[in-house]
N, C-alpha and C positions, 0 to 999 in steps of 0.2 A: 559557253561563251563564244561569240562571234568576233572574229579579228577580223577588217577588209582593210585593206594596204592599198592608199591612196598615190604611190609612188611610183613610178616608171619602174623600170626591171634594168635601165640606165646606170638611176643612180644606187651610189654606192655603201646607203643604209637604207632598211627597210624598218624601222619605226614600232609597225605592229608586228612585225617577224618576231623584233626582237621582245616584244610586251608579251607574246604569245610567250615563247621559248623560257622567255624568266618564269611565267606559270605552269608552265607544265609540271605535272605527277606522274609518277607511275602507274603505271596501271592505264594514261589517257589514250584516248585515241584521236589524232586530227585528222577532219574532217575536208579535204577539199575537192573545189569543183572539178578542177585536170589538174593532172602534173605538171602541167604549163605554168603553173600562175604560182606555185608554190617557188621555183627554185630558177635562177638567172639562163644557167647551162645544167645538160645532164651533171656535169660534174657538180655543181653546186649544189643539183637536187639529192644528187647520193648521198653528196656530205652532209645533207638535211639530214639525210631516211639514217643515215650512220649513227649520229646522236640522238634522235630518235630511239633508236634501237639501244645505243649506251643507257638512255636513261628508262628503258623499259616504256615507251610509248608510241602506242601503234600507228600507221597512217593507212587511210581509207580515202581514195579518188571514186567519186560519185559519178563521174562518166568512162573512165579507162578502167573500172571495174579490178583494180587491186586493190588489194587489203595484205597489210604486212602484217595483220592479226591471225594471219591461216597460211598453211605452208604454201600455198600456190602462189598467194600474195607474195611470199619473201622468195620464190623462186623466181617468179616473173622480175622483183627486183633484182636477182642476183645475175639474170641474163642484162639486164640492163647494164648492170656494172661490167658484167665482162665485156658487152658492146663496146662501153665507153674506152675501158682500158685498151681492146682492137684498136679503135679510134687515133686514141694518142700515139699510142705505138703507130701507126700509120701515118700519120703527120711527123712523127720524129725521124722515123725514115725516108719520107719524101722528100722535106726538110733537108736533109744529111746529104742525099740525092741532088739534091736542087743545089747544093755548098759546092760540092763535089764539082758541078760538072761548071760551074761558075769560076771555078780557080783553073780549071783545065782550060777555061779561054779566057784567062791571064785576067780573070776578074776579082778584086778581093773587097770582102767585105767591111764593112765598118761608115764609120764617118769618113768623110776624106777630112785629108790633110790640110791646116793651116785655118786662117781665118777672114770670113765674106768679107765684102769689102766694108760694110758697119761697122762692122767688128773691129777692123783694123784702124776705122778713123776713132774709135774710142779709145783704142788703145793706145794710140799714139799721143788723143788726149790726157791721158790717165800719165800715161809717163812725162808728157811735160810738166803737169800738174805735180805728181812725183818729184820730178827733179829741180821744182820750184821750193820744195820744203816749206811753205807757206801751209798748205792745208795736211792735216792726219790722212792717214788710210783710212778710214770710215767715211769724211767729209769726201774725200777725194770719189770713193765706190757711191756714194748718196749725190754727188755733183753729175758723176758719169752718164751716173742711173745701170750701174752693175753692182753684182755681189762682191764681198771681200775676198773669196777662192778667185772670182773671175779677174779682178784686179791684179790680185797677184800671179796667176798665169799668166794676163797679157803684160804683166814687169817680166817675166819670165821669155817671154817670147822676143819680147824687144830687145833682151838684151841686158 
């Protein structure tokens, strides 16, 4: 059977991945043109070749020359995963690095504090509107044009 996945590598279902994946046996093996086109990131593609491999079916790249059906195939895969895991680990420590020397010149992370100035003419509307008891909480977050959490934070903030 032929799967071609007409979707960006964007977004975030892949249609024929998954028509493929529901058919798969044991014993199959898929077939594709690079590793590329199979999986979004290495890490995605691992966690292809993973269940793959749970459900006993091989994979074969027609130009990168693995096959996960012969040992050289699942070794060549198995440096790739260790690449990947270097990777992350390498980013978590940069990362942590980069935290680090950010607080050290009195920088800290997060949102800042309080609320733009949009923010704040809504909320002031939301509380008068509040404090008129004429309209519910729903009417009042649907009049705003904010959610019912955001409404009530900004009654929270005001006071």
């Amino acid at each position: 059977m032929i799967f071609q996945e007409k979707a960006s590598d964007i977004k975030a279902d892949w249609p024929e991945l998954e028509k493929m994946m529901s058919q798969l046996r044991k014993g199959d093996v898929v077939c594709i043109y690079n590793l590329e086109r199979l999986g979004r990131s290495l890490k995605n593609l691992l966690e292809l070749v993973a269940e793959f491999e749970k459900r006993g079916v091989g994979l074969r790249s027609l130009t990168d020359s693995i096959d996960t059906t012969t040992p050289q195939g699942r070794l060549v895969l198995n440096i790739f995963d260790s690449l990947a895991e270097l990777e992350r680990d390498q980013i978590r420590e940069r990362t942590k690095a980069g935290l680090e020397a950010a607080r050290a010149r009195g920088r800290k992370g997060g949102r800042s504090s309080g609320l733009s100035a949009e923010a704040q003419k809504k909320a002031m509307l939301a509380e008068m509107y509040y404090k008129e008891e004429k309209l519910g909480v729903d009417e009042i977050a649907k009049t705003v044009g904010i959610t019912k959490m955001t409404l009530y934070k900004y009654l929270r903030l005001r006071g």
